[in-house]
C-alpha positions as CSV (number, residue, x, y, z in Angstrom):
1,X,-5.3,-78.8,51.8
2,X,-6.7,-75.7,53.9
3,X,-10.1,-73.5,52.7
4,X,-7.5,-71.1,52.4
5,X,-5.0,-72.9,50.3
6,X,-8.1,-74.2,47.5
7,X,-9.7,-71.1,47.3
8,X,-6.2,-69.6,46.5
9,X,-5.9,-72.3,44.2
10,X,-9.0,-71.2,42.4
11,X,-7.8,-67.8,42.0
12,X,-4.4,-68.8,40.7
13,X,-6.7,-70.4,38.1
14,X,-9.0,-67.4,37.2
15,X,-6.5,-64.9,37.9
16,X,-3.7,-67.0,35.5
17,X,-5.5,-66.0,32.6
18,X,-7.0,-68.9,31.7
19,X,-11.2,-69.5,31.9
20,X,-11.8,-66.4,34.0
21,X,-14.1,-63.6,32.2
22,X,-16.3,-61.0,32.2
23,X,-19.3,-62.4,31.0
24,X,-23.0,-61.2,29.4
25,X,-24.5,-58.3,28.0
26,X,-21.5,-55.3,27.8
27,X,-21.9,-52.6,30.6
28,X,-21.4,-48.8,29.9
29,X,-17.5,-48.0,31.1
30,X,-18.9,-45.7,33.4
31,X,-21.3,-48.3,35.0
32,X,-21.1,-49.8,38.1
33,X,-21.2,-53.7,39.3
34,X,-19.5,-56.7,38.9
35,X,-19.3,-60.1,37.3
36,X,-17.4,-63.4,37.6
37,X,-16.2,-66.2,35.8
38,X,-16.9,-69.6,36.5
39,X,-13.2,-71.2,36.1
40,X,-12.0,-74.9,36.5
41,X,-8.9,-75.7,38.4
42,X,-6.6,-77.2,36.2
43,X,-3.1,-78.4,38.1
44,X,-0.1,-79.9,36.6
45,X,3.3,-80.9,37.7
46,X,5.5,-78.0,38.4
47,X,7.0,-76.1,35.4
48,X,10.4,-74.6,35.0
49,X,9.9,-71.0,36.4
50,X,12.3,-68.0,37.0
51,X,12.7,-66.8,40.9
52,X,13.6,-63.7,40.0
53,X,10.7,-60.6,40.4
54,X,9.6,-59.2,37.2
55,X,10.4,-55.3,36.5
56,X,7.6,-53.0,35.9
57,X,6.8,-53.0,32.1
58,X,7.0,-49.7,31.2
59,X,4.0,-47.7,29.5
60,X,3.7,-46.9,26.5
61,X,3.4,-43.6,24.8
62,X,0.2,-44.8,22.4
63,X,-1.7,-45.5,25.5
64,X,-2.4,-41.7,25.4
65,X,-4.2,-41.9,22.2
66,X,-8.4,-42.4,22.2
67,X,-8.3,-44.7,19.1
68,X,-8.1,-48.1,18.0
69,X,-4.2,-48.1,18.3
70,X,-4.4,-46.7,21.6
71,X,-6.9,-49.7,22.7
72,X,-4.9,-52.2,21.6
73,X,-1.8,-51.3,23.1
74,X,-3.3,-50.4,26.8
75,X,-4.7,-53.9,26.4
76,X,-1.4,-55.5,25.9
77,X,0.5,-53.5,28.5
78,X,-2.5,-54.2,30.9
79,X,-1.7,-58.4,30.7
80,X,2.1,-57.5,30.8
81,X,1.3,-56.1,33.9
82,X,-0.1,-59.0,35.6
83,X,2.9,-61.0,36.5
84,X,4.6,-58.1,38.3
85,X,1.4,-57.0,40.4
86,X,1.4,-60.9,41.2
87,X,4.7,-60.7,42.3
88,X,5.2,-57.7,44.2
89,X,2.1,-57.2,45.4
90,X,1.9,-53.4,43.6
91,X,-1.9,-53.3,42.5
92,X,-2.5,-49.3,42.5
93,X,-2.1,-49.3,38.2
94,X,-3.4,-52.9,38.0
95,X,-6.7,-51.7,39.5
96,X,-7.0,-48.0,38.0
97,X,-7.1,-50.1,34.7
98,X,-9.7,-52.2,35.9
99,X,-13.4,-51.5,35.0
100,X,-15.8,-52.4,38.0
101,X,-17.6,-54.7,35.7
102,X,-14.5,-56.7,35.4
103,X,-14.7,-60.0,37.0
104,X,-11.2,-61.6,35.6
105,X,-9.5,-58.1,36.8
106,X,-11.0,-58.1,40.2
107,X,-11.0,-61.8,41.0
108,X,-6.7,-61.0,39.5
109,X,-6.7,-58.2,42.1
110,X,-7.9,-60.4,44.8
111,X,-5.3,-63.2,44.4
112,X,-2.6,-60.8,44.3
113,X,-3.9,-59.3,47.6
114,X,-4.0,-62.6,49.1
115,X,-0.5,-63.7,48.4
116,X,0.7,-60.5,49.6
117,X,-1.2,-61.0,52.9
118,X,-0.2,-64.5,53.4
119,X,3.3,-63.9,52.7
120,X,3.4,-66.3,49.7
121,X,5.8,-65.7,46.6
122,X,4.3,-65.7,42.8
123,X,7.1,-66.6,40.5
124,X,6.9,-67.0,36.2
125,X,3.7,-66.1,34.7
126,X,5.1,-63.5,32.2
127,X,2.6,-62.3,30.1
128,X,2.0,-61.3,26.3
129,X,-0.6,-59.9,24.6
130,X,-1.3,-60.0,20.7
131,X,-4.2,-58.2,19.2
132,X,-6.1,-60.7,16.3
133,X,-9.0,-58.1,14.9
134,X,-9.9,-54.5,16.0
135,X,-13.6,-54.2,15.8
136,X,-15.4,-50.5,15.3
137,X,-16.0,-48.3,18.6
138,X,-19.2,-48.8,19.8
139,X,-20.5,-45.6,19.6
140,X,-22.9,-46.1,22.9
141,X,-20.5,-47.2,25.4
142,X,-17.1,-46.3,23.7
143,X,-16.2,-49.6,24.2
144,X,-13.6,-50.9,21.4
145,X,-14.0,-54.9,21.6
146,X,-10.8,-57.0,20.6
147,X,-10.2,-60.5,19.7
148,X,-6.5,-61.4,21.5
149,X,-4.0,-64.1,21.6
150,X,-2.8,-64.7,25.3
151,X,0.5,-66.1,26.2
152,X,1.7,-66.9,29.6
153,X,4.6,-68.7,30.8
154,X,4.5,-71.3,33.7
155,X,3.8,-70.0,37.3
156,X,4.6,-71.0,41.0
157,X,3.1,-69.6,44.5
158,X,5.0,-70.8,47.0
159,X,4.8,-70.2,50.7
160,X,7.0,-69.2,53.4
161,X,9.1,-71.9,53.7
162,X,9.6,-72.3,50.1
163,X,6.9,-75.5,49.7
164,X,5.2,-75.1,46.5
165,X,1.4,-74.4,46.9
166,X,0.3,-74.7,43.2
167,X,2.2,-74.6,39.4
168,X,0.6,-74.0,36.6
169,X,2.0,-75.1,32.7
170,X,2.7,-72.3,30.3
171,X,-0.5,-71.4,28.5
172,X,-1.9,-70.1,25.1
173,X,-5.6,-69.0,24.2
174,X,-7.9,-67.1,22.8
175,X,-10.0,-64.3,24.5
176,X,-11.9,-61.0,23.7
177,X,-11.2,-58.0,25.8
178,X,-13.0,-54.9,25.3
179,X,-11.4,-51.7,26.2
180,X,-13.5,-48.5,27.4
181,X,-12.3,-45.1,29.2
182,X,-12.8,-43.6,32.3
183,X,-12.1,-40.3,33.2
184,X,-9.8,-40.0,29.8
185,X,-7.8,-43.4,30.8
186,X,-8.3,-46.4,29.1
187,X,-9.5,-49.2,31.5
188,X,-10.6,-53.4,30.5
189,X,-14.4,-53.9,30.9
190,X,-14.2,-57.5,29.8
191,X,-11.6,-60.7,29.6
192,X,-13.9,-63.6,28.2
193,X,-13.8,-66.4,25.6
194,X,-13.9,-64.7,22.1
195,X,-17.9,-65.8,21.0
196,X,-18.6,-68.8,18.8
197,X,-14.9,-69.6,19.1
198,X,-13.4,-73.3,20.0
199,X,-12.0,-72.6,23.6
């Protein structure tokens, strides 16, 4: 397999939702920087998966409220997101929602990026997001932290002549994500393993 192939293949693992996070102390939503998970490649045999490319979800009205509701819901239509920007290579609301303390979002944007560049095809991988518990604003960093339930069906990148590159099984786990603004928008500071939970 080529550098190129297995460091895609660690992407499609960090960037599938699974083990990649944001991880230690919360930044200000206006801060600068980064951060990255540290995920395990995990491949499987190849899963039943739709060819067809994903519409746009479309998004929704309570994203303009600054409360808990509208939190919650930019967090969910953020994750439905990821499946189309995957597939069609369309980043530009994908990354305005992305905080630059974000490592799952930017090591997501970077996959997607690649596969456009390489000319390979993402396939599956839709996307759900249910909110668990809504815990109070933080009244430093507005940040409203969430505890989620992630669902994601089974995925595919293939390359140009159709031979599959990696698959990955339909997946279901547990993750916080804490939500902040920027410039009135809502944008995700963190995707990491919910604390002191089994993962």
């Amino acid at each position: 397999m080529s550098d190129v192939v297995m460091r895609t293949v660690g992407l499609v693992v960090a960037a599938g939702l699974v083990l990649s996070a944001c991880t230690g102390p919360t930044p200000d939503p206006d801060a600068s920087g980064s951060a990255t998970g540290d995920p395990t490649p995990t491949a499987s045999a190849s899963p039943s998966v739709s060819s067809s490319l994903p519409a746009k979800p479309e998004r929704p009205a309570a994203m303009d409220r600054d409360d808990a509701e509208g939190a919650a819901v930019a967090a969910e239509y953020f994750i439905e997101l990821y499946p189309y920007v995957m597939a069609t290579g369309d980043t530009e609301e994908f990354e305005a929602m992305s905080h630059q303390a974000c490592g799952f979002c930017e090591e997501a944007l970077e996959q997607a990026n690649e596969i456009d560049e390489e000319g390979w095809a993402y396939a599956g991988g839709e996307s759900s997001l249910s909110v668990t518990q809504v815990y109070m604003r933080d009244e430093v960093t507005g940040i409203y932290p969430l505890d989620t339930e992630i669902s994601q069906a089974p995925s595919r990148i293939t390359g140009p002549n159709g031979d599959e590159i990696y698959s990955v099984e339909s997946k279901r786990f547990d993750r916080r994500v804490e939500m902040g603004t920027r410039d009135g928008e809502w944008v995700v500071v963190t995707v990491a393993p919910i604390p002191g939970a089994d993962q």
